[in-house]
LOLUMVO-555240 format. One line per 10 residues: number of its first residue (from 1); their letters; for each residue x, y, z of C-alpha. Coordinates in steps of 0.1 Angstrom, whole numbers, plus 5000, padded with zeros to 4 digits. Layout:
LOLUMVO-555240
NUM) a) X,Y,Z; ...;
end
This chain:
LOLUMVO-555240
1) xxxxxxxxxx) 5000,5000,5000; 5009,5034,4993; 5020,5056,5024; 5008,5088,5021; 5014,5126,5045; 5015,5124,5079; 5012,5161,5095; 5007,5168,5134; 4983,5141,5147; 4969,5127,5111;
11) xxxxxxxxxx) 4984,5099,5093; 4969,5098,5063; 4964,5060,5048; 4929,5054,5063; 4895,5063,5051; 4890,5078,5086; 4915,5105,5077; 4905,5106,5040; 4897,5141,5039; 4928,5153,5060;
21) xxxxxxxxxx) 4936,5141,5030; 4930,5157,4995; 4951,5182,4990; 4970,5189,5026; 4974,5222,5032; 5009,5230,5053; 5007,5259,5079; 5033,5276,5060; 5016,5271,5024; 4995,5301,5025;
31) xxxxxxxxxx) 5020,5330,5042; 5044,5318,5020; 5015,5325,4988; 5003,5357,5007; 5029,5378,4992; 5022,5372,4959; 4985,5376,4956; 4989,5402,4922; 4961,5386,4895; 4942,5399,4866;
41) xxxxxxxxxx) 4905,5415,4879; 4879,5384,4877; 4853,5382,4857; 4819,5390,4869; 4803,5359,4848; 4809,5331,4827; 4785,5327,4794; 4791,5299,4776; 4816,5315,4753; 4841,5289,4757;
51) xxxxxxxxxx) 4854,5279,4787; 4855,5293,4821; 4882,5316,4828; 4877,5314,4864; 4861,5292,4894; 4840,5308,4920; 4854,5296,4953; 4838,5308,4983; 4843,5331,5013; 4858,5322,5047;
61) xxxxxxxxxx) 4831,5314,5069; 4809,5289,5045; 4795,5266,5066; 4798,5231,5054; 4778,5216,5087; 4745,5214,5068; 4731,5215,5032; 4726,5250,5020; 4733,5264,4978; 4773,5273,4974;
71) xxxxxxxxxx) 4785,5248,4997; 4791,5210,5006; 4773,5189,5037; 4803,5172,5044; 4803,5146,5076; 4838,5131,5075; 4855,5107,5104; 4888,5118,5114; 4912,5119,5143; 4909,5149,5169;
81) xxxxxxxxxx) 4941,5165,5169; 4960,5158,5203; 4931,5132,5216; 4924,5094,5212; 4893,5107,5200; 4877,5109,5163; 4851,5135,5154; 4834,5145,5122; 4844,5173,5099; 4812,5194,5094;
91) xxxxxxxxxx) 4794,5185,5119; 4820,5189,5148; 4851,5201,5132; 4859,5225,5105; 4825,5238,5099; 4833,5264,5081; 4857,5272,5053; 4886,5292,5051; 4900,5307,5017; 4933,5297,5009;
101) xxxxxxxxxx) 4958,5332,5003; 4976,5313,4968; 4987,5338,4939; 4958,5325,4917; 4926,5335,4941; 4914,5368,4941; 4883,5383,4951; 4861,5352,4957; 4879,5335,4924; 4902,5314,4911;
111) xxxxxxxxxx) 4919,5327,4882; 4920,5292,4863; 4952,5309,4839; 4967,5317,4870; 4974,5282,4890; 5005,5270,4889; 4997,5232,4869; 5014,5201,4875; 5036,5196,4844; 5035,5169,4815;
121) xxxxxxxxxx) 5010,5148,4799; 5011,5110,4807; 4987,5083,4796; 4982,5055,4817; 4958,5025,4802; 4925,5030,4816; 4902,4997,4822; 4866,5006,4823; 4837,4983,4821; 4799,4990,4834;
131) xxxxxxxxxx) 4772,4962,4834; 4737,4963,4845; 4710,4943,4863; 4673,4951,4861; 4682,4977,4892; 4720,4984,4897; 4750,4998,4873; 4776,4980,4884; 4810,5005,4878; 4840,4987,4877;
141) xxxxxxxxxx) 4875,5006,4865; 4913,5004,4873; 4904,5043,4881; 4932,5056,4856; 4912,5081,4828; 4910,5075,4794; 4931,5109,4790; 4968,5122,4797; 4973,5128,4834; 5001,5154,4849;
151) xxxxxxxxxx) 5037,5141,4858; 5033,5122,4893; 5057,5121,4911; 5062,5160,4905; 5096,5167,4886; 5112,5195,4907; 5111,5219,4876; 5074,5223,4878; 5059,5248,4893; 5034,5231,4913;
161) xxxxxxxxxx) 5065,5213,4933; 5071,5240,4955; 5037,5235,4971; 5037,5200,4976; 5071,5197,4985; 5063,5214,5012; 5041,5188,5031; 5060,5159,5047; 5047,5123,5032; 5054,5098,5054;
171) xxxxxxxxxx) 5072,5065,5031; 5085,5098,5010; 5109,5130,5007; 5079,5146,5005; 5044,5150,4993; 5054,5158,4956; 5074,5126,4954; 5039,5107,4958; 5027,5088,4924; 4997,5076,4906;
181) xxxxxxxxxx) 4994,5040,4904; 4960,5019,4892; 4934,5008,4919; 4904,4991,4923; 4872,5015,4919; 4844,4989,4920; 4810,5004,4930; 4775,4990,4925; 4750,5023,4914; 4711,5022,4917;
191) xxxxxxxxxx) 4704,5020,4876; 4670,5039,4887; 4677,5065,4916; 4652,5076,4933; 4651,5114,4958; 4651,5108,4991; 4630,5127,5019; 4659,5146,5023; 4699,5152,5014; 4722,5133,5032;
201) xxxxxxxxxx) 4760,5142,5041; 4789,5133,5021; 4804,5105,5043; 4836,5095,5024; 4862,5109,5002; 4846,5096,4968; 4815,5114,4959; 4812,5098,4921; 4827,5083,4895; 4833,5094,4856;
211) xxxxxxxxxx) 4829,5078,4823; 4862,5084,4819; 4870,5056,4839; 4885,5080,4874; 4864,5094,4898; 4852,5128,4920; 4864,5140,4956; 4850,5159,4979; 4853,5195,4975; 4871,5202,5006;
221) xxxxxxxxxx) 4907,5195,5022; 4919,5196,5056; 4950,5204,5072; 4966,5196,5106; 4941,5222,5124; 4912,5204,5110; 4905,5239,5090; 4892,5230,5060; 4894,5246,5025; 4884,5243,4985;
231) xxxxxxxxxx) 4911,5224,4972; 4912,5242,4940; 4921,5272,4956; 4944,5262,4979; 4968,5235,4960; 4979,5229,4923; 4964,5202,4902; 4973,5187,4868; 4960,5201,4832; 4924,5182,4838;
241) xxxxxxxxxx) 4923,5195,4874; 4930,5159,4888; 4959,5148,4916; 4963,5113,4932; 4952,5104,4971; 4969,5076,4979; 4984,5074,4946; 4946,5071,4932; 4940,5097,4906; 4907,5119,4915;
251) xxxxxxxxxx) 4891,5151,4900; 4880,5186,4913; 4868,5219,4904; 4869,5219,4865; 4870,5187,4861; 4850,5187,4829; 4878,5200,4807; 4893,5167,4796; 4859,5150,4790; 4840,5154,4762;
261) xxxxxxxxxx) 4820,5190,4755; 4792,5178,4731; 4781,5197,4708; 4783,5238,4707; 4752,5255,4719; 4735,5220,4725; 4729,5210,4763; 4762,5193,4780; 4762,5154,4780; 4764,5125,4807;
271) xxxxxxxxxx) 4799,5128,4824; 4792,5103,4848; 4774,5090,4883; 4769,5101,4919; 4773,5076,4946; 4738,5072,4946; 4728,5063,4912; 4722,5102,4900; 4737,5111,4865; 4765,5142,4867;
281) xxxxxxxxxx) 4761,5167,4838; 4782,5194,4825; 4768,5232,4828; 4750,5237,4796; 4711,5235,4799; 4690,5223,4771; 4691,5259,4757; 4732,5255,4755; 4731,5281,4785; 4750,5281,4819;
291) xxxxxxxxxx) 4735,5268,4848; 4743,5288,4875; 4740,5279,4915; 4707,5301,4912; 4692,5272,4889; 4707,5244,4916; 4691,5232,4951; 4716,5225,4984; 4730,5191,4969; 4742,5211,4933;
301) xxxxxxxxxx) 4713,5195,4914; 4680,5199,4902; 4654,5183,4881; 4649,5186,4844; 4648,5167,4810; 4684,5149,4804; 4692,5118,4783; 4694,5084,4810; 4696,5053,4807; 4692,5057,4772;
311) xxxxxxxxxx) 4659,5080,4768; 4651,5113,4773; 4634,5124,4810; 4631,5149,4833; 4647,5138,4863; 4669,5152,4893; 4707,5151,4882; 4739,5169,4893; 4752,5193,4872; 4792,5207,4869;
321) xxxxxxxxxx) 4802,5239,4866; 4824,5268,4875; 4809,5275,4910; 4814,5261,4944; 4811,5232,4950; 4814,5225,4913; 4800,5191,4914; 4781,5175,4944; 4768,5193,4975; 4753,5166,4993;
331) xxxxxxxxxx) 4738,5134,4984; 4701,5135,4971; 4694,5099,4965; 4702,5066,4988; 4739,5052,4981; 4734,5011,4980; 4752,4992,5002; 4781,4975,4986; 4792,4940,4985; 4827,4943,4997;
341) xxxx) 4838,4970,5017; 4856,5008,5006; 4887,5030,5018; 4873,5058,4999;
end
């Protein structure tokens, strides 16, 4: 097994400290970005003419203890720094966010052009195969996409190194020297979802998993304070804004950029599924229009006509796009209870 960053009290190889985590965040990391905080002015909007040029990340202070619009219901296990004890991020630890001082966020925004990318562009076979029953999609992959990842371990000469050379990684120099290896990502989907009476927390690291083969994190990292932050603001990921977690390759924020667009102007296709059984969209309505947070309830979904399973329906479905949490909020549907057991 791959040993990954231990920092104060968390080791991180266990899904109990899953979210501590992500993207660690070392106490130096942001005084040592604070300095040099000089972007370009944001945009106010993103229309659909071409791709986003920037990420809405929110404002320290977002609570992430309960499902609300612009944020994630998060309800992670993890170690209580300097206790025996374990207590749950969201609901007793870090329950709110806190904005991460890097060079490429600026004014409630990450300035996409301005984070530092992991160099190169490596392709790693991908193993993909999805079968059904008359009620489950069963998802089975080696979780390596079916596109070019970034250069893990991080060469020294790219500019993401600094950052993640920074964070100790326990079996390593340091967390930069981590890699990207292929795993087992085998989950079993409801092939017909159905709402529940009400949104449920994000439990575990994994929130969904792409027909590209990898899958979605949680929008939120930890670091050795239990403060928790959006990953995309706070650390450096490859070209199609994925990183490994114990060496298994994930996506955030813009995740969409390496999978396919569709067509221009036409609604955004199928880029994958929830956890529990919901398809994940990209941001282009049936109109070929954004969909902003305005259009999405507290889990980062909402219900309209999409092509599932095959036909055309309206039907609740996550959608991605350029605001926080970019992808899944909270859970809307019931996750089935799998056959063997997960780390994520």
């Amino acid at each position: 097994m791959i040993r990954m960053p231990k920092i104060g009290k968390f080791a991180l190889g266990s899904t109990s400290v899953a979210v501590a985590i992500t993207l660690l965040l070392s106490q130096g990391l942001n005084s040592a970005s604070a300095a040099n905080t000089d972007t370009t002015n944001a945009e106010t909007g993103w229309a659909a003419n071409g791709v986003p040029t920037f990420l809405n990340t929110p404002k320290s202070g977002t609570r992430i203890n309960k499902p609300a619009v612009n944020t994630v219901f998060a309800c992670i296990k993890v170690p209580v720094p300097g206790t025996p004890l374990t207590g749950k991020i969201g609901p007793h630890l870090g329950r709110t966010l806190t904005q991460a001082q890097t060079p490429w966020v600026k004014d409630n925004k990450v300035i996409i052009d301005k984070i530092e990318a992991m160099a190169g562009s490596v392709k790693i076979k991908g193993e993909l195969k999805i079968t059904e029953t008359k009620t489950t999609r069963h998802f089975k992959s080696n979780g390596m996409p079916n596109h070019p990842i970034g250069i893990f371990p991080i060469p020294k000469d790219s500019k993401a190194y600094k950052y993640y050379a920074a964070l100790p990684a326990e079996g390593y120099a340091n967390a930069a020297e981590i890699p990207v290896a292929p795993y087992d990502l085998d989950y079993l989907l409801p092939l017909n979802p159905k709402m529940a009476k009400k949104p449920t927390c994000i439990e575990s690291l994994m929130t969904g998993v792409a027909l590209t083969g990898a899958a979605w994190h949680i929008e939120i990292a930890a670091n050795s304070r239990v403060n928790t932050f959006d990953p995309n603001a706070a650390l450096p990921t490859d070209n199609c804004f994925g990183h490994p977690y114990e060496g298994e390759y994930h996506y955030h924020g813009y995740s969409w950029k390496c999978m396919a667009k569709g067509k221009p102007g036409q609604q955004s296709p199928l880029y994958g599924y929830a956890l529990d059984g919901f398809g994940i969209y990209g941001p282009l309505d049936a109109n070929g229009k954004v969909i902003t947070n305005d259009q999405l309830d507290e889990c980062h979904g909402r219900v309209a006509e999409v092509t599932f399973n095959g036909k055309r329906q309206k039907m609740y479905h996550y959608v991605l796009n350029n605001e926080y949490p970019y992808s899944i909020g909270c859970f809307k549907g019931t996750i089935l209870k799998q056959p063997k057991p997960h780390k994520h």
